[in-house]
C-alpha positions, 0 to 999 in steps of 0.5 A: 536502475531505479528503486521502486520503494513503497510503504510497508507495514511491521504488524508487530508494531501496527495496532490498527489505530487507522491514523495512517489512513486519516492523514491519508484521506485529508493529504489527497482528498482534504477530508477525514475520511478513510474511505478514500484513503490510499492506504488501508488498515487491516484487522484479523481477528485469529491470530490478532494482527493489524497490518496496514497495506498499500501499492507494493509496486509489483514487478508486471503489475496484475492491475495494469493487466487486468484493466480492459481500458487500455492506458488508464493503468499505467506503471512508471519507472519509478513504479508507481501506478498512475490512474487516468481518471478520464479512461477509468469507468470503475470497472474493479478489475484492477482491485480484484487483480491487486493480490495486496487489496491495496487499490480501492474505489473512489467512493464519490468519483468511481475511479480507482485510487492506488498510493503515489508515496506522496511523492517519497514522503509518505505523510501516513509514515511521519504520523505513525504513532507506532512507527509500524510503516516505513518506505521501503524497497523490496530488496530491504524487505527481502533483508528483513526477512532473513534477519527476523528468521535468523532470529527465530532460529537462534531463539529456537536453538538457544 
């Protein structure tokens, strides 16, 4: 079985700098531009919290079935969700499906662009200055999450 990791995000430690989106942008488009960025930083003001997102690779995707042009979204084996940028009108359906807002439009071409992992060596991860993202599978997540609870049990309790 193939692990389907993908970049995810400790918002205790994101700040929301956004570097993660401009190393993005200059690795895939070759310009500081984090409007076409793979990854995206997201700030909410109450609680204060900046957590970057990106394709988490779902199981079933909802983009690969909402678009109506058969084949342009496509998930392989390894998870990632390939675009054909021949089929894709820019029609948004796969954005709006995404329950992650981690797809987004290409502001020049009109084709949905979704993060590849660069493949498996994220360069949004290698310039954290913060160390907030990591390459992750869901299992190891799933993980995490019953350590940081267990910590705020014995927090609670102690």
């Amino acid at each position: 079985m193939v692990r389907k990791a993908f970049v995810a995000c400790d918002p205790e430690k994101c700040v929301g700098c956004q570097i993660c989106e401009y190393v993005c942008s200059l690795k895939k488009e070759g310009v500081f531009n984090p409007t076409k960025s793979r990854i995206r930083v997201i700030r909410i003001e109450h609680p204060r919290t900046n957590m970057a997102t990106a394709c988490r690779k779902c199981e079933d995707p909802p983009c690969v079935q909402a678009c109506p042009r058969q084949g342009t979204l496509v998930q392989r084996s390894d998870g990632l969700i390939i675009v054909d940028e021949e089929k894709c009108n820019g029609c948004g359906w796969c954005i709006e499906a995404c329950d992650f807002g981690a797809i987004s439009l290409h502001p020049e071409g009109r084709v949905a662009i979704i993060c590849d992992t660069c493949g498996g060596e994220p360069e949004c991860i290698k310039w954290c200055p913060e160390e907030a993202l990591s390459l992750i599978t869901k299992d190891i997540l799933a993980q995490k999450a019953r350590m940081h609870m267990i910590r705020k049990l014995f927090n609670y309790l102690g």
